[in-house]
C-alpha positions as protocol buffer text, in pm:
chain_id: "A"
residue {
  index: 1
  type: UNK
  ca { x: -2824 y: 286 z: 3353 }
}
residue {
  index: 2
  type: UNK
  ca { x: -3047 y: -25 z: 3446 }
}
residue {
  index: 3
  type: UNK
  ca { x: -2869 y: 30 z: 3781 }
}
residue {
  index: 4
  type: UNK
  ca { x: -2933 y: 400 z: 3848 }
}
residue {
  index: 5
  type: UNK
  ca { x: -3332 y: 348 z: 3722 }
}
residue {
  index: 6
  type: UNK
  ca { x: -3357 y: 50 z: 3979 }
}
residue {
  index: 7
  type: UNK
  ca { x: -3215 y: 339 z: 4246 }
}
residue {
  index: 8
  type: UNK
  ca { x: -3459 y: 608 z: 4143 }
}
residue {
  index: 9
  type: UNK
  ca { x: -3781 y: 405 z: 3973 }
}
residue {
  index: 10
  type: UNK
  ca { x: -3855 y: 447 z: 3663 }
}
residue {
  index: 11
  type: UNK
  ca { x: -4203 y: 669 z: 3728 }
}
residue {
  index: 12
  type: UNK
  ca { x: -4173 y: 1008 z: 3522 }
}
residue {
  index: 13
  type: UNK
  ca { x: -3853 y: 893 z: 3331 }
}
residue {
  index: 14
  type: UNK
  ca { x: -3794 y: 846 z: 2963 }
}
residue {
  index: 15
  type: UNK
  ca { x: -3456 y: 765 z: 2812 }
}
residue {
  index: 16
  type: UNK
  ca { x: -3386 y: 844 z: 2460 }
}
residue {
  index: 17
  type: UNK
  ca { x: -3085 y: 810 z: 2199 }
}
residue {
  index: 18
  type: UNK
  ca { x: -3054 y: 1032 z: 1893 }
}
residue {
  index: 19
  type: UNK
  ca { x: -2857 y: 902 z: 1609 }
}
residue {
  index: 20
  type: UNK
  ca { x: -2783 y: 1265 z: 1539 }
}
residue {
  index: 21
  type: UNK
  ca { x: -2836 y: 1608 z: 1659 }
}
residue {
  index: 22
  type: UNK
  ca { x: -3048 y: 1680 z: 1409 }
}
residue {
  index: 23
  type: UNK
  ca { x: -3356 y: 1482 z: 1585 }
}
residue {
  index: 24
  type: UNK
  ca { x: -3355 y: 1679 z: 1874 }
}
residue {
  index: 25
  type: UNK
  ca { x: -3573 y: 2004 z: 1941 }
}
residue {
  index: 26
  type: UNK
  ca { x: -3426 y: 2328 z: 2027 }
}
residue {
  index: 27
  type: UNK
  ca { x: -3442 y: 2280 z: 2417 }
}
residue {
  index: 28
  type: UNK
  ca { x: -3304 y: 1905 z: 2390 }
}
residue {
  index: 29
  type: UNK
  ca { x: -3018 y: 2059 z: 2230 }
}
residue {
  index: 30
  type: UNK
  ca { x: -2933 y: 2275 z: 2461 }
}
residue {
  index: 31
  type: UNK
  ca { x: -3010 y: 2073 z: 2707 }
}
residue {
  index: 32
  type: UNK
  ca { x: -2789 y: 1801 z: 2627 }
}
residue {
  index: 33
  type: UNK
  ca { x: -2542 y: 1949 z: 2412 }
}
residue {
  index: 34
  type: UNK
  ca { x: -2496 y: 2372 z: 2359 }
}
residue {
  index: 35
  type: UNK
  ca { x: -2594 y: 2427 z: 2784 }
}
residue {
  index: 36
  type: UNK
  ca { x: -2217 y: 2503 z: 2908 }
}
residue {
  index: 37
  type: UNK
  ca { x: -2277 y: 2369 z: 3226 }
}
residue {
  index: 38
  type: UNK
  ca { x: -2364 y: 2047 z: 3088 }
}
residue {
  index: 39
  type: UNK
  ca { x: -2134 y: 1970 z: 2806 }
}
residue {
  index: 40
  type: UNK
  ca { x: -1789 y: 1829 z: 2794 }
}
residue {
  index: 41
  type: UNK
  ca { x: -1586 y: 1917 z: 2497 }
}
residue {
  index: 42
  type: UNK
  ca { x: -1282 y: 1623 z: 2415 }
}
residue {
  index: 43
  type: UNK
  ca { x: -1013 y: 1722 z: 2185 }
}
residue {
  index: 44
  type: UNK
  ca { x: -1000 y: 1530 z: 1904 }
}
residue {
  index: 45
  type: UNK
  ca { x: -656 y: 1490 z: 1697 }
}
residue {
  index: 46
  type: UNK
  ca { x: -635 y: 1353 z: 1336 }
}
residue {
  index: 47
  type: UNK
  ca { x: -272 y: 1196 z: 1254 }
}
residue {
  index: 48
  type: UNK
  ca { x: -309 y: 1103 z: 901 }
}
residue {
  index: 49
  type: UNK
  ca { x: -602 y: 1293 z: 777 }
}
residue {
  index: 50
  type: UNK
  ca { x: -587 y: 1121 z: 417 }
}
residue {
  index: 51
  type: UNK
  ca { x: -679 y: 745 z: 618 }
}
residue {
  index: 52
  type: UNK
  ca { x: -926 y: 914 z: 820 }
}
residue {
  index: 53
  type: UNK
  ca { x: -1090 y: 1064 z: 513 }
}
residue {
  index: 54
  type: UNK
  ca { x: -1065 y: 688 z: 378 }
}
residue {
  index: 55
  type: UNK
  ca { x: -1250 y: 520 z: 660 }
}
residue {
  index: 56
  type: UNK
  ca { x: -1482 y: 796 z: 736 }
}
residue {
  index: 57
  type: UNK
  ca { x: -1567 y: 749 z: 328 }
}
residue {
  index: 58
  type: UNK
  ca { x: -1598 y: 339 z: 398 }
}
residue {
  index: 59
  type: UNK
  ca { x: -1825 y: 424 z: 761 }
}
residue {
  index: 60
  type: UNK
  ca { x: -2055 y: 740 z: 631 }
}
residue {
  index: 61
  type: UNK
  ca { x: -2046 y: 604 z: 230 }
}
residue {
  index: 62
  type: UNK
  ca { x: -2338 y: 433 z: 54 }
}
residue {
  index: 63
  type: UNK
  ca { x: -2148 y: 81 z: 18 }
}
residue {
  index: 64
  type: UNK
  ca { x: -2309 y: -162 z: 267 }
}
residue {
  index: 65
  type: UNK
  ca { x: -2044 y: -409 z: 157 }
}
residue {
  index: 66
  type: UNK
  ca { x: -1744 y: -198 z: 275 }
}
residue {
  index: 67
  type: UNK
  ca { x: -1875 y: -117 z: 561 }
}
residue {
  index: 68
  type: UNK
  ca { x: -1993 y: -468 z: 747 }
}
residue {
  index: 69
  type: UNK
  ca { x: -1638 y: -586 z: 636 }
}
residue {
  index: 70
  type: UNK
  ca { x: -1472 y: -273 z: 784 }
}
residue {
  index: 71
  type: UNK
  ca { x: -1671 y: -309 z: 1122 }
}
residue {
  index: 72
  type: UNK
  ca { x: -1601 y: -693 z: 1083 }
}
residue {
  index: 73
  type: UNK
  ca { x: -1240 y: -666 z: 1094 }
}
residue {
  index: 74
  type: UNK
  ca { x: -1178 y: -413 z: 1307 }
}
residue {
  index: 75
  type: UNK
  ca { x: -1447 y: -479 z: 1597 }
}
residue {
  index: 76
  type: UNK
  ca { x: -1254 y: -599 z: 1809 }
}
residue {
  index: 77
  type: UNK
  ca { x: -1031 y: -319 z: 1857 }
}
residue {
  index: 78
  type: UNK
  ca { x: -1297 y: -58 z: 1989 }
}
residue {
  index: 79
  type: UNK
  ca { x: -1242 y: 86 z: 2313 }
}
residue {
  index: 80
  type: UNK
  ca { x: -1527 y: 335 z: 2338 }
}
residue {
  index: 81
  type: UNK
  ca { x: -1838 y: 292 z: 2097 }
}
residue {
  index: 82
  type: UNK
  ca { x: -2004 y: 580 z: 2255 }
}
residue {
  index: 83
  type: UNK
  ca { x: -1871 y: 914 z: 2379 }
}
């Protein structure tokens, strides 16, 4: 990104993140997100759908604990942190 706003300046642009879709207006969402022409759709497949309840319980859950020692252990292991 730093190399694409050296290319084209950074007059007139903003860059955002959204930790949800939630935060975003109407437009932004369809924009970014609902436009066909500009979203990508990736199939996602659950194998064992009782673990992934498990970790998205540890991830999305109100024990801070659980979840630094989850990230800790498994950090190294991510591939993509954003999609």
């Amino acid at each position: 990104m730093k190399k694409l706003l050296a290319e084209l300046g950074e007059k007139g642009i903003s860059v955002k993140r959204y930790k949800g879709l939630g935060e975003m207006n109407a437009q932004q969402l369809w924009d970014t997100t609902m436009n066909p022409e500009n979203r990508i759709f990736k199939k996602v497949m659950i194998e064992d759908a009782m673990e992934a309840n498990e970790i998205f319980k540890i991830l999305m859950g109100k024990d801070v604990e659980a979840r630094k020692d989850f990230i800790k252990r498994h950090a190294r292991e991510v591939k993509n942190l954003d999609i």
